[in-house]
PDB file of N, H, CA, C and O in Angstrom:
ATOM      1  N   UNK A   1      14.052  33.159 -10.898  1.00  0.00           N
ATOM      2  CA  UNK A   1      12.990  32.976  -9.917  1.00  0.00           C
ATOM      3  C   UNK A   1      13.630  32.791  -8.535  1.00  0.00           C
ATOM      4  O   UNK A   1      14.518  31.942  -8.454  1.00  0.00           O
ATOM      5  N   UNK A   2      13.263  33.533  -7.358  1.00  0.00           N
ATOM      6  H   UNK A   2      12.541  34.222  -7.423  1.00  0.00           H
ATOM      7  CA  UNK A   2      13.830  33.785  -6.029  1.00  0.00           C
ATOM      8  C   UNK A   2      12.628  32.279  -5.401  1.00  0.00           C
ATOM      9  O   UNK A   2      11.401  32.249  -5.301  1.00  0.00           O
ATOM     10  N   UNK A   3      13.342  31.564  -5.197  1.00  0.00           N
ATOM     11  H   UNK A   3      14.338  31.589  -5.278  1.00  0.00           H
ATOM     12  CA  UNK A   3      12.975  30.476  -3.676  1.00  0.00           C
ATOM     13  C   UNK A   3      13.564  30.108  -2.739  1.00  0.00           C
ATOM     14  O   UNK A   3      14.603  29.459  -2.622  1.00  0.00           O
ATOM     15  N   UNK A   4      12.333  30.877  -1.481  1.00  0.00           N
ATOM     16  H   UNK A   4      11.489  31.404  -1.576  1.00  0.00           H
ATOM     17  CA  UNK A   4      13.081  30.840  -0.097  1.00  0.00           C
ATOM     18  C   UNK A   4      12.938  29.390   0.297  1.00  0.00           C
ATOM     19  O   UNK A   4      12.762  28.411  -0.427  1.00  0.00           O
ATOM     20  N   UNK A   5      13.046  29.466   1.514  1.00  0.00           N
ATOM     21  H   UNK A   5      13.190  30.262   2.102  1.00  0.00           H
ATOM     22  CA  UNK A   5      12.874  28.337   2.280  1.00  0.00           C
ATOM     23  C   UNK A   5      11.709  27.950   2.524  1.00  0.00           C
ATOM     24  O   UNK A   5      11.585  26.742   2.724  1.00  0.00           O
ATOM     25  N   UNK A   6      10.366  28.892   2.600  1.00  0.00           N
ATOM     26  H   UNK A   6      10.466  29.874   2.438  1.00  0.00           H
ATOM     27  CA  UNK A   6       9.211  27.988   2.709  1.00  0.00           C
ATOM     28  C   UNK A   6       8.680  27.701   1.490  1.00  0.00           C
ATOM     29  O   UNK A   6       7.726  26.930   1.596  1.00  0.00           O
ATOM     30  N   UNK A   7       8.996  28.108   0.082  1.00  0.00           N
ATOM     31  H   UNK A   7       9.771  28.734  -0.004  1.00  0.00           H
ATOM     32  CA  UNK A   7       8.659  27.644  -1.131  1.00  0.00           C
ATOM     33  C   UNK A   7       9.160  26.325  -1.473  1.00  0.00           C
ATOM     34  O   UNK A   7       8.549  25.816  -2.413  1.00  0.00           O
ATOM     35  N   UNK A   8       9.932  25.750  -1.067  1.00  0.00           N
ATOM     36  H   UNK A   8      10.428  26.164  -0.304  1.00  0.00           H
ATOM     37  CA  UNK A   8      11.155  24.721  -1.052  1.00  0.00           C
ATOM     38  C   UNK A   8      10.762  23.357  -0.064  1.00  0.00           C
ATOM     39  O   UNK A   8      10.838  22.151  -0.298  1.00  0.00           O
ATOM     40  N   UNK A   9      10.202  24.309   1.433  1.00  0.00           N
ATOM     41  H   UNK A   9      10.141  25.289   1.623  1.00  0.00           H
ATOM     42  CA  UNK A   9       9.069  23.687   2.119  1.00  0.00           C
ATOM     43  C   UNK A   9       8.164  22.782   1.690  1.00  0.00           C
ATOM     44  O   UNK A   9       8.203  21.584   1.972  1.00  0.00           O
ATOM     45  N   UNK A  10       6.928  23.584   0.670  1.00  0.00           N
ATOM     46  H   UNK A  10       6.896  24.557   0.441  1.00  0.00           H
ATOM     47  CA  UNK A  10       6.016  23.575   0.371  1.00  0.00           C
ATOM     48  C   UNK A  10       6.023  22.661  -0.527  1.00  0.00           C
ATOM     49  O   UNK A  10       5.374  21.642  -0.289  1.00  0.00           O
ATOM     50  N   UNK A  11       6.691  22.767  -1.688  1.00  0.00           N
ATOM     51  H   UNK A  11       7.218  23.595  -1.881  1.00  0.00           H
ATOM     52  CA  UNK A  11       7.318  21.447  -2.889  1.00  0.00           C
ATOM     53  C   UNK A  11       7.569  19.967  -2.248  1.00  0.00           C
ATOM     54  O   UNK A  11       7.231  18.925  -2.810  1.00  0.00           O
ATOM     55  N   UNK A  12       8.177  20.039  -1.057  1.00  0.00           N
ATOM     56  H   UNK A  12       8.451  20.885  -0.600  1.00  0.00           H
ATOM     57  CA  UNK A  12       9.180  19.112  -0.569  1.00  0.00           C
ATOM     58  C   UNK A  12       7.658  18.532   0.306  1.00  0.00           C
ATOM     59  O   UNK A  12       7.842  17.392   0.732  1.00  0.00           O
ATOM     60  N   UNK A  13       6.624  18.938   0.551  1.00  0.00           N
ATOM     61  H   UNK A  13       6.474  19.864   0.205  1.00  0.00           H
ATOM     62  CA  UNK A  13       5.504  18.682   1.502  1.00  0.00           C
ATOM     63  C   UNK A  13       4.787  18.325   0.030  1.00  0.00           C
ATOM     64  O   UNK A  13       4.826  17.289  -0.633  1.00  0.00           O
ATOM     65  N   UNK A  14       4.472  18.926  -0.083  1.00  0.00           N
ATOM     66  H   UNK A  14       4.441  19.768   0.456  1.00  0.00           H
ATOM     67  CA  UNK A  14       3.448  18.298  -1.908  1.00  0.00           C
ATOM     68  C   UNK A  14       3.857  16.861  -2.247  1.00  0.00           C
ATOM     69  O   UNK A  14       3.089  15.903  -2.329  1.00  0.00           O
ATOM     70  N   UNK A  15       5.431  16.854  -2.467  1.00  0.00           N
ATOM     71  H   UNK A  15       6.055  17.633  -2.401  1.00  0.00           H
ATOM     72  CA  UNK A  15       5.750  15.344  -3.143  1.00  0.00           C
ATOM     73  C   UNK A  15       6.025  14.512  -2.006  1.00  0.00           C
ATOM     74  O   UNK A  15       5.926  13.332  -2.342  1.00  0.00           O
ATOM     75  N   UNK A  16       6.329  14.647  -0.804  1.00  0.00           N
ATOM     76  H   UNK A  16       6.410  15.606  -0.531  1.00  0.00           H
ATOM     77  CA  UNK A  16       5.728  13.534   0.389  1.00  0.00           C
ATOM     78  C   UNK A  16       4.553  13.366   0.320  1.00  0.00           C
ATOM     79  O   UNK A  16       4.365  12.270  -0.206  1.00  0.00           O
ATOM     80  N   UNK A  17       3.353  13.998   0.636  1.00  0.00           N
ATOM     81  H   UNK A  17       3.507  14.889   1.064  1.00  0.00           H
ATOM     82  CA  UNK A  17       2.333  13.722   0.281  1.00  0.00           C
ATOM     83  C   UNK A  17       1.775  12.500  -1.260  1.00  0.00           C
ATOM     84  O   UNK A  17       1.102  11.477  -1.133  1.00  0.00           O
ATOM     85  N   UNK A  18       2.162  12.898  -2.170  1.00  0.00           N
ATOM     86  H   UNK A  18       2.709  13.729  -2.273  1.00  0.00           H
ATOM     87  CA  UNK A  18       1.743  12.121  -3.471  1.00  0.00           C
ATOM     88  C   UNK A  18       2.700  10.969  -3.268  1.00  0.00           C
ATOM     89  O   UNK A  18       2.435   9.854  -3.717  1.00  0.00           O
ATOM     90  N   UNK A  19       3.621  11.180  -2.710  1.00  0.00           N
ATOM     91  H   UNK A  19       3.836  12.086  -2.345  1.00  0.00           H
ATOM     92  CA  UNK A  19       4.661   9.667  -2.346  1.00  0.00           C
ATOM     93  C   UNK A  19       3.840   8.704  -1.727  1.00  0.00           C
ATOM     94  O   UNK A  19       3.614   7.548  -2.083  1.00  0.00           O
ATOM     95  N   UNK A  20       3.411   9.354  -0.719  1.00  0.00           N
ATOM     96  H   UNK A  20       3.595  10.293  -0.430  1.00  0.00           H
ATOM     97  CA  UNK A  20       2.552   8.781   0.407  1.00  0.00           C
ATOM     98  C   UNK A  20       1.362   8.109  -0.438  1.00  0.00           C
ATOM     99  O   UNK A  20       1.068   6.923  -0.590  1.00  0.00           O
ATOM    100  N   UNK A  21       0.747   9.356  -0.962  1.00  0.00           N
ATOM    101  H   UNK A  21       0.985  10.320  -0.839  1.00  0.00           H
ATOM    102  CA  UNK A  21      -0.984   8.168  -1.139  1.00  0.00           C
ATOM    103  C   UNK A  21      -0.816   7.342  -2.663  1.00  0.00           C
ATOM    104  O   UNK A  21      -1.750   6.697  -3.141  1.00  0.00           O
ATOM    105  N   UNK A  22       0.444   7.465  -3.294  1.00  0.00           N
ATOM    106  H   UNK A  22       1.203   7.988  -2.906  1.00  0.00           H
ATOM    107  CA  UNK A  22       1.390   6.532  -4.477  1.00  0.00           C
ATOM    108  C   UNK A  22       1.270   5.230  -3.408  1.00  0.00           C
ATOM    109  O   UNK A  22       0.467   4.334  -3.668  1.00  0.00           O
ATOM    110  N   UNK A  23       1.973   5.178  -2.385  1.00  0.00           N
ATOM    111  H   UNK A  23       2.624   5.907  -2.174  1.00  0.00           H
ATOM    112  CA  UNK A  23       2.525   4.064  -1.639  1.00  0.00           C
ATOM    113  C   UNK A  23       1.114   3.010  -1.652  1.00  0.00           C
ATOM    114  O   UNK A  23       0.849   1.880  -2.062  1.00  0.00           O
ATOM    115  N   UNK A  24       0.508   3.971  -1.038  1.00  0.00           N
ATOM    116  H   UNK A  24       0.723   4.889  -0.705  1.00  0.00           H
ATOM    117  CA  UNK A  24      -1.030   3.534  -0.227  1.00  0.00           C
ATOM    118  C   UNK A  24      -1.779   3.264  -1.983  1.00  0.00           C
ATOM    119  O   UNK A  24      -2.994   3.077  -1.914  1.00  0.00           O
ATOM    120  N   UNK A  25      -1.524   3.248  -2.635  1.00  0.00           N
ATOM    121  H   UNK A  25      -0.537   3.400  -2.691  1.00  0.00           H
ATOM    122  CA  UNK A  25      -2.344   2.803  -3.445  1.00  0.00           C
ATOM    123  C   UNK A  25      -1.745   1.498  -4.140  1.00  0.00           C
ATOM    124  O   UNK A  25      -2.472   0.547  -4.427  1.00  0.00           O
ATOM    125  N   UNK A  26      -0.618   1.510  -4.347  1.00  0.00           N
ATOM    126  H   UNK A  26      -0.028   2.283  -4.114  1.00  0.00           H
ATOM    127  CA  UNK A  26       0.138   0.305  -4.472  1.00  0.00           C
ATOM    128  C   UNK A  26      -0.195  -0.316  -3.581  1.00  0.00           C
ATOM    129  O   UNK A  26      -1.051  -1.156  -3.860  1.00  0.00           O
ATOM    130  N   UNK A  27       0.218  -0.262  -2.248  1.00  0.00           N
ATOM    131  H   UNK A  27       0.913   0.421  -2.022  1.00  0.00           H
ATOM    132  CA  UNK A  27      -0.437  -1.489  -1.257  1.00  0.00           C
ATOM    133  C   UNK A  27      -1.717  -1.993  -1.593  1.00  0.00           C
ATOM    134  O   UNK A  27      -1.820  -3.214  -1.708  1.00  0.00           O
ATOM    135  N   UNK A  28      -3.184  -0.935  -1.855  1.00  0.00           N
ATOM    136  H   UNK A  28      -3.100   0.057  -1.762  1.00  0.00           H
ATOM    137  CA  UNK A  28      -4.715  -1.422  -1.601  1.00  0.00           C
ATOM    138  C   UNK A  28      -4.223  -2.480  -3.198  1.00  0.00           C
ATOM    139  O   UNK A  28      -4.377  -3.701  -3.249  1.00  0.00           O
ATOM    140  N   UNK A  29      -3.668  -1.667  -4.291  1.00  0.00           N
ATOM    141  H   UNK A  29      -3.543  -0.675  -4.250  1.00  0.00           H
ATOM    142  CA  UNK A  29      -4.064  -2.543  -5.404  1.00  0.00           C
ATOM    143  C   UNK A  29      -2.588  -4.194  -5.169  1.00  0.00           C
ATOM    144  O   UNK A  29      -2.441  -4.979  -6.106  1.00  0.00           O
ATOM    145  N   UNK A  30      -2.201  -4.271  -4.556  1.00  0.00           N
ATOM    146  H   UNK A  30      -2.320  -3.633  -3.795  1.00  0.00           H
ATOM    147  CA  UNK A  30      -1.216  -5.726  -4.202  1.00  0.00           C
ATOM    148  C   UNK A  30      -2.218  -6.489  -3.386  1.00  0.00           C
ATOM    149  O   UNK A  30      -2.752  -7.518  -3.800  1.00  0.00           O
ATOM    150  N   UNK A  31      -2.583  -5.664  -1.579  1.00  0.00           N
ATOM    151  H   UNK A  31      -2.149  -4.828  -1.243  1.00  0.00           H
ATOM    152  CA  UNK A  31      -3.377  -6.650  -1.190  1.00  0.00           C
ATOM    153  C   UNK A  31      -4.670  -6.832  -1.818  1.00  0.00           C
ATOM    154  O   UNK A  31      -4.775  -8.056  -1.748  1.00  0.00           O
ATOM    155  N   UNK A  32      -5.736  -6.411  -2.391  1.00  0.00           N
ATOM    156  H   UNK A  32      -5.652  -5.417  -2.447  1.00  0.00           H
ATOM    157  CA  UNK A  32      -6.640  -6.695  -3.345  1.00  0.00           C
ATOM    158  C   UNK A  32      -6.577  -8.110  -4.506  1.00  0.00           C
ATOM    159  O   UNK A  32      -7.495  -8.925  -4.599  1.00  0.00           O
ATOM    160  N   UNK A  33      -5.245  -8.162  -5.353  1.00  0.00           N
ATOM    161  H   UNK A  33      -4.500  -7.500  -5.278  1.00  0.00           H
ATOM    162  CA  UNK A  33      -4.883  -8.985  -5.920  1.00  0.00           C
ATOM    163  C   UNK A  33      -4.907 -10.118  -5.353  1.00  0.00           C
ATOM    164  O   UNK A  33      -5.279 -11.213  -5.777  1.00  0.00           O
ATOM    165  N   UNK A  34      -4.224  -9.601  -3.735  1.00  0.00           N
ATOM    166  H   UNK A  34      -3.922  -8.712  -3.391  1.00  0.00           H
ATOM    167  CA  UNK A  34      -3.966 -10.878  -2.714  1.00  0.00           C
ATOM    168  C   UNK A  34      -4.711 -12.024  -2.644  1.00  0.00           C
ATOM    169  O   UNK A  34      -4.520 -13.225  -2.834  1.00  0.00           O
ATOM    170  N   UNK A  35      -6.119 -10.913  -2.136  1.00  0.00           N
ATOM    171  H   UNK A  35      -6.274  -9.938  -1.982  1.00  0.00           H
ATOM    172  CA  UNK A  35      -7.091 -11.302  -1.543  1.00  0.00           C
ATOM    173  C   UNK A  35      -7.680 -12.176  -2.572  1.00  0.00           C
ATOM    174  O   UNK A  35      -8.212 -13.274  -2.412  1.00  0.00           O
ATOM    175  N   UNK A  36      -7.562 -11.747  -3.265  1.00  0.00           N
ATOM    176  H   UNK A  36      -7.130 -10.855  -3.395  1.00  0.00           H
ATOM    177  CA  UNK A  36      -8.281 -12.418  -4.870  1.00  0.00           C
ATOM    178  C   UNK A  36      -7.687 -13.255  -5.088  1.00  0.00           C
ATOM    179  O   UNK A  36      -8.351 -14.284  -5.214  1.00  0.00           O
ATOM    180  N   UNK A  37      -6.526 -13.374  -5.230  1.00  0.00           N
ATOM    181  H   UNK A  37      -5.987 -12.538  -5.128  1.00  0.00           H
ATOM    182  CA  UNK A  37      -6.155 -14.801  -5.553  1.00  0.00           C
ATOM    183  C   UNK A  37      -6.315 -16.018  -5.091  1.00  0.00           C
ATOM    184  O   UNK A  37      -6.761 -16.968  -5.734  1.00  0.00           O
ATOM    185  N   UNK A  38      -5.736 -16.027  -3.274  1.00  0.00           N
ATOM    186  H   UNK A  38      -5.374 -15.255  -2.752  1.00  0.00           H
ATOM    187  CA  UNK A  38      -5.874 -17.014  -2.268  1.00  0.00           C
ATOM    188  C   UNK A  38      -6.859 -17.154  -1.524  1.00  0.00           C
ATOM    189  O   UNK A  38      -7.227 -18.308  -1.305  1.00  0.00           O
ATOM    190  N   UNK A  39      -7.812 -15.689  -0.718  1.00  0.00           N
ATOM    191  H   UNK A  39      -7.513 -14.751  -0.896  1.00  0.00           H
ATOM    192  CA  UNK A  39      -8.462 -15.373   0.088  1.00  0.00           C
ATOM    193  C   UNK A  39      -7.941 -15.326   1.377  1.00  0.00           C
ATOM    194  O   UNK A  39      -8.614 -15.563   2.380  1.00  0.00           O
ATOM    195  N   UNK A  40      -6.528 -14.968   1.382  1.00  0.00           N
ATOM    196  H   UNK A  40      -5.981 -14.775   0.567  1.00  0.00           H
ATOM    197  CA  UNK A  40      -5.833 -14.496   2.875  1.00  0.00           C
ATOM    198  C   UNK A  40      -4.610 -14.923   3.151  1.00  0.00           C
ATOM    199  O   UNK A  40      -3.872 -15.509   2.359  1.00  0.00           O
ATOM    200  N   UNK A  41      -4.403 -14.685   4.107  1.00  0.00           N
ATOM    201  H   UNK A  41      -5.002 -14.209   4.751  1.00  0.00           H
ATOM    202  CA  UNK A  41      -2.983 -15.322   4.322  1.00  0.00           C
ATOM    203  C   UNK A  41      -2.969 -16.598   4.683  1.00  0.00           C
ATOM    204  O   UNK A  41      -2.710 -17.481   3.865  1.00  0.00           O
ATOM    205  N   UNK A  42      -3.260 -16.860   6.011  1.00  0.00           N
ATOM    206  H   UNK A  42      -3.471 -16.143   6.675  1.00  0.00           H
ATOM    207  CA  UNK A  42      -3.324 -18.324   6.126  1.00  0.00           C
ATOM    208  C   UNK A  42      -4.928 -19.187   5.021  1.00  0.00           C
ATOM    209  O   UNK A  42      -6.017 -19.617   5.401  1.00  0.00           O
ATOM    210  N   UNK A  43      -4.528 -19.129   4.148  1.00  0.00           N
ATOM    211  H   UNK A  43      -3.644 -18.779   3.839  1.00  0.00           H
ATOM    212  CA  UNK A  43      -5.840 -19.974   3.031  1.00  0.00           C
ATOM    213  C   UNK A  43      -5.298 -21.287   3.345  1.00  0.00           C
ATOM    214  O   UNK A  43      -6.085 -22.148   3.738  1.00  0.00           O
ATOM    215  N   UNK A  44      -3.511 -21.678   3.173  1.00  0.00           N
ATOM    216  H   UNK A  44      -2.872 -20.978   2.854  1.00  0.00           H
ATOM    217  CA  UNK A  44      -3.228 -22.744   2.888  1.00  0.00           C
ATOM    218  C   UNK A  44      -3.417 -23.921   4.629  1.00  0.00           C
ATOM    219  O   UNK A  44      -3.626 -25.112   4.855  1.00  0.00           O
ATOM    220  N   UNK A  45      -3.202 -22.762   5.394  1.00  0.00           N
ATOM    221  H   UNK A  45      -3.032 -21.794   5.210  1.00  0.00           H
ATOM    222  CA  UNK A  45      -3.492 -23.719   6.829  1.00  0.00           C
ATOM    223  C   UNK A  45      -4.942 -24.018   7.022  1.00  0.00           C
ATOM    224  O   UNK A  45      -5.284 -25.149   7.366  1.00  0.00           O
ATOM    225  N   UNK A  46      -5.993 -22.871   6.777  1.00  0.00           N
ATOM    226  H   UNK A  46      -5.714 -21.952   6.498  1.00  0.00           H
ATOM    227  CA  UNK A  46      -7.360 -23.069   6.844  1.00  0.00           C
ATOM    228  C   UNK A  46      -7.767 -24.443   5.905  1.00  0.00           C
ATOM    229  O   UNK A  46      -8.791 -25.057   6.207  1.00  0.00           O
ATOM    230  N   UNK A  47      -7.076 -24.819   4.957  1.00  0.00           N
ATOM    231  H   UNK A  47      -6.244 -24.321   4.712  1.00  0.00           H
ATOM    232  CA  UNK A  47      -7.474 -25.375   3.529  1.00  0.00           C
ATOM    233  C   UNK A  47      -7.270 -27.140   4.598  1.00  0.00           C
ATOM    234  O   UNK A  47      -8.110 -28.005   4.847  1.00  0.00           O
ATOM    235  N   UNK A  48      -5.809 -27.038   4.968  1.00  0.00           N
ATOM    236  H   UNK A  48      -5.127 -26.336   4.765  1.00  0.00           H
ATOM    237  CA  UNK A  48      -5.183 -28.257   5.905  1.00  0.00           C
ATOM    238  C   UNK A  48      -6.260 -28.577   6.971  1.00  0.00           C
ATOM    239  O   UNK A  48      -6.466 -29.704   7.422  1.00  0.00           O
ATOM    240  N   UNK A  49      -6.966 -27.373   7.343  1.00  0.00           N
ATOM    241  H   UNK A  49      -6.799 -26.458   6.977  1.00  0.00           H
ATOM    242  CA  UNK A  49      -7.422 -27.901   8.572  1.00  0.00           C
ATOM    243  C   UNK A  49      -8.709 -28.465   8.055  1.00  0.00           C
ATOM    244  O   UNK A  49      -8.980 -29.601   8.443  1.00  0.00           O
ATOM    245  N   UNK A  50      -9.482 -27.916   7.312  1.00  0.00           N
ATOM    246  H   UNK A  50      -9.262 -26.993   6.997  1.00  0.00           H
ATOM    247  CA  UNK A  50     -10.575 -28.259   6.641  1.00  0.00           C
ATOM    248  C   UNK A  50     -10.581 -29.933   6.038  1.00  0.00           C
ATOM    249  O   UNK A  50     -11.588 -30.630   5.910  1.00  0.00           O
ATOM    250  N   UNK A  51      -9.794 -30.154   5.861  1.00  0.00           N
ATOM    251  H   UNK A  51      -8.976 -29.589   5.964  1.00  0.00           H
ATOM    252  CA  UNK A  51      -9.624 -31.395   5.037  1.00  0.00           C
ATOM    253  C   UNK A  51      -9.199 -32.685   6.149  1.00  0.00           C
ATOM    254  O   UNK A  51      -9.486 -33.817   5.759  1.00  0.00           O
ATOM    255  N   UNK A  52      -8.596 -32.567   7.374  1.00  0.00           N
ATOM    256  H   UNK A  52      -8.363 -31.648   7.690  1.00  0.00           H
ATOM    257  CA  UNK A  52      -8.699 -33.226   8.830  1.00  0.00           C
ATOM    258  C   UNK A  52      -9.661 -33.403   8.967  1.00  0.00           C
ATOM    259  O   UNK A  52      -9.807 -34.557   9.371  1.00  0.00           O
ATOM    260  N   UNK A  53     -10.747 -32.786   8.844  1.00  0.00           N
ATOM    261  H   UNK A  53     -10.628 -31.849   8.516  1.00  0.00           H
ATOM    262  CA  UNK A  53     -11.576 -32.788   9.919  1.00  0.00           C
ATOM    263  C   UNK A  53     -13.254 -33.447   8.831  1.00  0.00           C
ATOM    264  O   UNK A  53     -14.332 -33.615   9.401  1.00  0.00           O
TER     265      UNK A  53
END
């Protein structure tokens, strides 16, 4: 099988792509978990301040 350079291109653009929305889906499903667990980042300062006051 003959592959030039834009077939090689084209492969090499396909699996950046699926790398890419791989990445992006790992992130939504980590921060999701996040969110779920604590409810944000600062939970533990909001939690401090709540309890001052």
């Amino acid at each position: 099988m003959y592959t030039d350079a834009v077939v090689i291109a084209g492969i090499v653009t396909v699996l950046l792509m699926v790398g890419f929305f791989v990445g992006v889906g790992v992130f939504v499903l980590k921060d999701s978990k996040h969110q779920l667990g604590d409810h944000g980042r600062h939970s533990e300062k909001s939690a401090r301040e709540g309890r001052k006051s």
